[in-house]
Every structure is written in C-alpha cells, then in structure tokens.
C-alpha positions as CSV (number, residue, x, y, z in Angstrom):
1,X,71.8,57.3,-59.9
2,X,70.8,60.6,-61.9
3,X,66.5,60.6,-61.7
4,X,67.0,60.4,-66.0
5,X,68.6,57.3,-65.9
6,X,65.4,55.2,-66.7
7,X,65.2,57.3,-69.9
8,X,68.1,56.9,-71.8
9,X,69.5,59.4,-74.7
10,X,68.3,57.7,-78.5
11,X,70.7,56.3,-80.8
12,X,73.7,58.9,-82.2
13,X,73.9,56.6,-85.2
14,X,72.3,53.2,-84.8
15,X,71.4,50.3,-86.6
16,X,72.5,50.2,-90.2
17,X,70.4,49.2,-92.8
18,X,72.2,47.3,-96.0
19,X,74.2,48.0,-97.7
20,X,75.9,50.1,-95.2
21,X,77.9,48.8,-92.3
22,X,77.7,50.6,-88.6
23,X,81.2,50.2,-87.5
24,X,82.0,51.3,-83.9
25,X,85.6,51.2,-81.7
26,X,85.7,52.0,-78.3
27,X,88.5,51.9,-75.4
28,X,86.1,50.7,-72.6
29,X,89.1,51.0,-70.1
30,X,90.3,48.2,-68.5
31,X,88.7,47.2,-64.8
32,X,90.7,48.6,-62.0
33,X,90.1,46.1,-58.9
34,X,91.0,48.9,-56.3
35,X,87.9,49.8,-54.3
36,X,89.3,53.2,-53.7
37,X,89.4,54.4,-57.2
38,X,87.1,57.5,-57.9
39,X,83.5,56.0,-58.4
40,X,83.7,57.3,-62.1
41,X,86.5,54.8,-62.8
42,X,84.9,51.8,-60.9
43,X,83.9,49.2,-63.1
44,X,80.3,48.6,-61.0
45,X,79.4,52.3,-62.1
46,X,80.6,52.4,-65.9
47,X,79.2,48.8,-66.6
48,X,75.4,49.7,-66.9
49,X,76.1,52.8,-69.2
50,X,78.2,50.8,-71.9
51,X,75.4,48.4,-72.0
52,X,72.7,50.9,-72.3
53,X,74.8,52.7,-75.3
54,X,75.9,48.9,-76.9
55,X,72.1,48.3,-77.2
56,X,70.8,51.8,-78.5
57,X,73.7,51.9,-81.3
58,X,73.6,48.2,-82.1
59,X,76.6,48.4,-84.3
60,X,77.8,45.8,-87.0
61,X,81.3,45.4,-86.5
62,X,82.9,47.0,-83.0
63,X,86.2,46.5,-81.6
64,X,86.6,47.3,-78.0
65,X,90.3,47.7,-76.7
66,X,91.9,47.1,-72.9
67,X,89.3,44.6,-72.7
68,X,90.4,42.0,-69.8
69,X,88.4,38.8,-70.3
70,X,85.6,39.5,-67.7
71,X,85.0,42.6,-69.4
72,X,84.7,41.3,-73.2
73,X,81.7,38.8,-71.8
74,X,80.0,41.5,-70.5
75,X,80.6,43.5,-73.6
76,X,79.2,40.2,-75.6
77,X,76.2,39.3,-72.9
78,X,75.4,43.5,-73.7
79,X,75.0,42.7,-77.6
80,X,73.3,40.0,-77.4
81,X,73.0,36.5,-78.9
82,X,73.2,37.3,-82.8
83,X,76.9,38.8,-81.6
84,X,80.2,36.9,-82.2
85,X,83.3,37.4,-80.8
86,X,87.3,36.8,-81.7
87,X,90.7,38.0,-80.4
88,X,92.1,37.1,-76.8
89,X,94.7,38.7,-74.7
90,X,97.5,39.8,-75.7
91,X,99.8,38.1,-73.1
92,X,101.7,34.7,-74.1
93,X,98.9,33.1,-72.7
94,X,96.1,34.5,-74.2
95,X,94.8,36.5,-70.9
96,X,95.5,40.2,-70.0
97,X,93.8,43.0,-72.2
98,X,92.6,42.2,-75.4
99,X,91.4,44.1,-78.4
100,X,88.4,41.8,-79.1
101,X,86.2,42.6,-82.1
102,X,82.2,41.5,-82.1
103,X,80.2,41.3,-85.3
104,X,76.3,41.0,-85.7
105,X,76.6,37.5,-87.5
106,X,73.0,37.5,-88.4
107,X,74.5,40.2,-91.0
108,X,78.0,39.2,-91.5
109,X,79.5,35.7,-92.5
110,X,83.7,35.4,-90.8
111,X,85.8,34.3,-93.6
112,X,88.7,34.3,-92.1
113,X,90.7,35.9,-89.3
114,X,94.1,35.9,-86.7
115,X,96.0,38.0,-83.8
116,X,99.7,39.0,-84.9
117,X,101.8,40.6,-81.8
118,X,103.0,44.3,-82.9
119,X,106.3,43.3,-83.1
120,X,108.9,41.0,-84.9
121,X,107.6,38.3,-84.2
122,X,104.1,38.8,-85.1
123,X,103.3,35.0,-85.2
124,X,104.4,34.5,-81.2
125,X,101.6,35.7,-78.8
126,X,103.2,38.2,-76.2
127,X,106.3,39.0,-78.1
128,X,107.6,42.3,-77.7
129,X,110.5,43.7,-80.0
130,X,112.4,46.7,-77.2
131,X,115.1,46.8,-78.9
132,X,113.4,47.8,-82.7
133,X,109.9,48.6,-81.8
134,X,110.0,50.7,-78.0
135,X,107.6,49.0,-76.4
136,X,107.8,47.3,-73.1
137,X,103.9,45.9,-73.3
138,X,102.9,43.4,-75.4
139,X,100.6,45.6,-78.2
140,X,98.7,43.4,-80.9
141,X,95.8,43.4,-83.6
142,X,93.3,41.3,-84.5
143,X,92.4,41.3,-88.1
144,X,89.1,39.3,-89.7
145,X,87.8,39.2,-92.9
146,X,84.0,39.1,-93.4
147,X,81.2,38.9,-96.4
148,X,78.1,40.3,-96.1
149,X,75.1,38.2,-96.3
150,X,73.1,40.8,-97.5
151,X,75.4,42.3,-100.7
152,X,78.1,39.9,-101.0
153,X,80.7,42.9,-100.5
154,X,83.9,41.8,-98.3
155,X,85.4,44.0,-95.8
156,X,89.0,43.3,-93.7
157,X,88.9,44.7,-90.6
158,X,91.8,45.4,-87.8
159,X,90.8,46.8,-84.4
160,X,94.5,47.1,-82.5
161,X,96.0,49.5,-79.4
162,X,99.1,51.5,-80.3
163,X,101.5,51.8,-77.3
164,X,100.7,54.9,-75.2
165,X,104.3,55.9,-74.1
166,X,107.0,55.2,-77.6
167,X,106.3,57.0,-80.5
168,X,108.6,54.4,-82.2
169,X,105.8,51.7,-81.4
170,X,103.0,54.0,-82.6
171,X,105.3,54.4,-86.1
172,X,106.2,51.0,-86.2
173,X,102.8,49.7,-85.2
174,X,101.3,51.6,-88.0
175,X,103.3,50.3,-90.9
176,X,102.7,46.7,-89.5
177,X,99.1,47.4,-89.4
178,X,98.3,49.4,-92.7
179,X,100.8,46.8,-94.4
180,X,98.2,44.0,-93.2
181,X,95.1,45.6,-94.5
182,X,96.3,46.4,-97.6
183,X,97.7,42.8,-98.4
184,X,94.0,41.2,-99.5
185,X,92.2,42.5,-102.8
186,X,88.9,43.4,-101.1
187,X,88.2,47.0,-98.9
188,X,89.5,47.4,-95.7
189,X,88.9,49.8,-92.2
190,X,91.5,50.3,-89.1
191,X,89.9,50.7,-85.4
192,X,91.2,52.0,-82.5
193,X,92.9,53.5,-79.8
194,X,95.9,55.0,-81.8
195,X,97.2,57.1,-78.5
196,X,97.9,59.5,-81.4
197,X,96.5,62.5,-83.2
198,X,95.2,63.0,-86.2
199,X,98.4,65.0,-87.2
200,X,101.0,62.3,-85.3
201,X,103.7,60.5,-87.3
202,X,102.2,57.3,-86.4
203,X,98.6,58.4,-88.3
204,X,101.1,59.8,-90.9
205,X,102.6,56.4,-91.2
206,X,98.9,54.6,-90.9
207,X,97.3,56.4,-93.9
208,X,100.3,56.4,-96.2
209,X,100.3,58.4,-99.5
210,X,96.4,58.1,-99.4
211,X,96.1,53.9,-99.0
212,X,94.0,54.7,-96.2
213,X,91.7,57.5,-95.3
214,X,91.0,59.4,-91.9
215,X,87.0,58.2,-92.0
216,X,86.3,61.7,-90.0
217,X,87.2,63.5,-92.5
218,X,85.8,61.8,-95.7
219,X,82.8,61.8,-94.1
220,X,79.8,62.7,-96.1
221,X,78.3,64.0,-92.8
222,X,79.2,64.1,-89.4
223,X,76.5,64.1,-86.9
224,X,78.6,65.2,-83.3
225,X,81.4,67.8,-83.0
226,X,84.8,66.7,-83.0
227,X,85.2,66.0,-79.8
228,X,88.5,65.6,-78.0
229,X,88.4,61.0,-77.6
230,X,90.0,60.9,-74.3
231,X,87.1,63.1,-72.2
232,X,88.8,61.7,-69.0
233,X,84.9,60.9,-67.7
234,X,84.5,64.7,-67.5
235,X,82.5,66.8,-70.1
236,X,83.6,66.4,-73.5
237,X,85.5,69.4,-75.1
238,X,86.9,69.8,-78.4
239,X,90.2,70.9,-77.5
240,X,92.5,67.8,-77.5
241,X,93.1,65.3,-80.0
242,X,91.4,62.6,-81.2
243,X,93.5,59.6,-80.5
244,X,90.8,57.1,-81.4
245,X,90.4,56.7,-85.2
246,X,88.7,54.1,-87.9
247,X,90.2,54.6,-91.4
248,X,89.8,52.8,-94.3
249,X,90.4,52.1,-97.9
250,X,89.6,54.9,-100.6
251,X,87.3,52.3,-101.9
252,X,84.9,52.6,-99.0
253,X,82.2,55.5,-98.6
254,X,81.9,56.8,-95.8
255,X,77.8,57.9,-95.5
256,X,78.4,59.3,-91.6
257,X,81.0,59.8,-88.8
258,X,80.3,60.5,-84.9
259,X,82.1,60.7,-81.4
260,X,79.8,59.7,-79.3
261,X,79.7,61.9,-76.0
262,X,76.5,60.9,-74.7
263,X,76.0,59.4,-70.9
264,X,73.8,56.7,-70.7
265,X,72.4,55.5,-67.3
266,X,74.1,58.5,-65.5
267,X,77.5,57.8,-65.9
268,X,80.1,57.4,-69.0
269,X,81.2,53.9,-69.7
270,X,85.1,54.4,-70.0
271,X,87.5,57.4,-70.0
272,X,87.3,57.2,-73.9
273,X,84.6,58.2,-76.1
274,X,83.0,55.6,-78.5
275,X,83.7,56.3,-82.2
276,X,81.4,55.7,-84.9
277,X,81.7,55.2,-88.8
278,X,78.5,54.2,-91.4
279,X,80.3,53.0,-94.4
280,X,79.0,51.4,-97.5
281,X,82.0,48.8,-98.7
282,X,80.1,47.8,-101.8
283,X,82.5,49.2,-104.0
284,X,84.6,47.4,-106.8
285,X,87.4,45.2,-105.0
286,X,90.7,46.7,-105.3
287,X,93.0,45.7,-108.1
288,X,96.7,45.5,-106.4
C-alpha cells in the first residue's frame, strides 16, 4: 500500500453546481478472475482506487463500460444512495459486460430510457450483425433521457463501447449512435470507450458535419493535459490517442474538460483513464 494512500489527491473537477452538469465515462476494465494476472490488473487492488476517485469527483451523470454485474454494484455501493442505475449486459440474457450509466437522482429526474444491440437488430438483446456490421461480440448502448430538477433543461445521454478489433463496427456503430441522439428535440452527449481516435473514421462518422462536437476541444478550459486514455496502468503520457470521448450537441456548453490521471489509494482503478466534461445544457431545445 503506498504510505500516501490515507491521503488521497482532491477532486480534478468535482461536484457541479446548477446549472452545469459533471458528466464522467470511464472503462473500469472488466474483472479478470485469474489469480496470476499482474497485481495491477487484479480486481482486489484497482477496487479501492475507483471508489476513492467515484467519491472525490462525485459526478452527475457517469457511464462506466466492461462493467460485469459484480462490478456495476460496487461501482453503485461507491456513489452512494442518491445514485441510480440502468443498462444490463449486453449478452441475450442480460449478463456479461455492460455499459451501465448512474445518475445523482437527487439532481436529475429519468424520463425515459432503453439498451439497443449495435447491430440490425437493435431491439434483440445480444444480436450481432457479422455479416454488415464486423463484429463478433455483442456491442450495445444505453440511451436515457433526463430533466433537471434544478433548471428544467433536458439532456439525452448514450454511454456505449465500440468494438475494439473492426473498424466497420466502430463506423457502423457510430452512425447508429449519433443517429439516436439526434432523433429527440432536446441536447444530447455521447460517452465512451470509442477504441478510436480523435481523427478515426468512426469519430468522423460520430460527429457528422458538426451534429456533434468533440467536448475536448470545445472546451472553454481544460484542466489536465491531453493525456493518451488507454495509460495501460503505467504513467500517463500524451503520446497515444484518446479513444475515450463524450461529445455532444452544439447546443451544449462545455464550461471544462479533463482526463483524469490521478492514482487514488496507490493504485489506478482500470487500464483506462476516467474522462470528464462540465457542461451547462440549459440552452434553447433544438428545432429539427
């Protein structure tokens, strides 16, 4: 246990205050049951330090992906009881890892929301399109609507996990998902892991002919470096590519933007860093 552990780094962007919204994704790497994997992969050593960084940022909205079940309760026993949760796994049953999102519901009311499949089937749980689409694993998003208690303002949000090994998928992936945000009059933001940069066809695709903005880099400030999101549990470096993104509508301001590479209770919590956007979605609702 490093002797600092008991005194653990402050917030990078914390609690938001209304009318902005902290919203947060993070790949927290699914749990490997293999007692031989390196200690910095073992679920027993990461758990503590995504805990400790769930409670200093305390964000509104966060979507968490290659969440197994076991994983997302932790993840919701972290934030605590004003939390609330949605999405399951993305297999036929409902198990397997999921791309859960968890809102502070003492802030935000849930108006409405569903899991599609990332394929052509988006209605059947664990469907997978080969054939048209290139992936083999079932990849999915979760997509909720939500009002603010505090300003009335709507917000969609999607939190999904683009396929790591097609490029087709990514593409395909991305239309599906921008399509879905942009089918509802009020803003909307995109979480992820997007296992694609930020100059990919597949982030191409996702922002269109400016529907959607990268929220890096509309930021109004950015308060780390842009730090390379798959560190690999080794110190962060800003060569690589930041395959983790939020975007959103045009309509949303974004106040700040962060990748969080900070350890918390000695270790880091997956082999992804944590991603961070303040946005203020109390902006005129889009006319289609």
């Amino acid at each position: 246990m490093n002797q600092d552990a008991d005194r653990e780094p402050p917030a990078l962007v914390g609690l938001a205050t209304p009318p902005a919204l902290h919203l947060m994704s993070w790949n927290i790497r699914r749990r490997v049951p293999s007692p031989h994997w390196r200690r910095a992969d073992r679920w027993s050593h990461r758990a503590p330090s995504i805990a400790a960084l769930l409670r200093a940022e305390r964000p509104t909205i966060l979507g968490i992906q290659e969440a197994l079940a076991g994983q997302a309760q932790f993840v919701a026993h972290s934030l605590g009881d004003r939390y609330r949760s949605i999405g399951v796994g993305r297999s036929r049953s409902g198990r397997g890892e999921g791309c859960p999102l968890f809102y502070d519901a003492d802030r935000l009311e849930l108006t409405s929301w569903e899991q599609l499949a990332l394929s052509d089937r988006p209605h059947k749980p664990g469907s997978v399109s080969w054939m048209s689409w290139g992936n083999v694993f079932p990849r999915i998003m979760v997509a909720a609507s939500f009002r603010d208690r505090d300003t009335a303002a709507s917000l969609c949000v999607i939190n999904t996990h683009f396929d790591h090994l097609s490029q087709r998928s990514r593409v395909r992936s991305a239309r599906a998902v921008r399509r879905r945000a942009l089918e509802q009059p009020h803003p909307a933001a995109i979480m992820g892991d997007l296992n694609a940069g930020p100059h990919s066809p597949a982030v191409r695709e996702l922002l269109g002919n400016g529907e959607l903005v990268d929220t890096w880099a509309a930021a109004e400030a950015r308060v780390s470096d842009e730090w390379a999101t798959y560190a690999n549990y080794r110190p962060p470096r800003p060569e690589g590519k930041r395959i983790d993104m939020i975007a959103a509508t045009p309509g949303v301001a974004v106040l700040r933007a962060a990748i969080n590479p900070r350890q918390y209770s000695g270790a880091w919590g997956s082999d992804h860093l944590p991603i961070h956007a303040m946005v203020d979605a109390t902006q005129q609702e889009r006319i289609e």
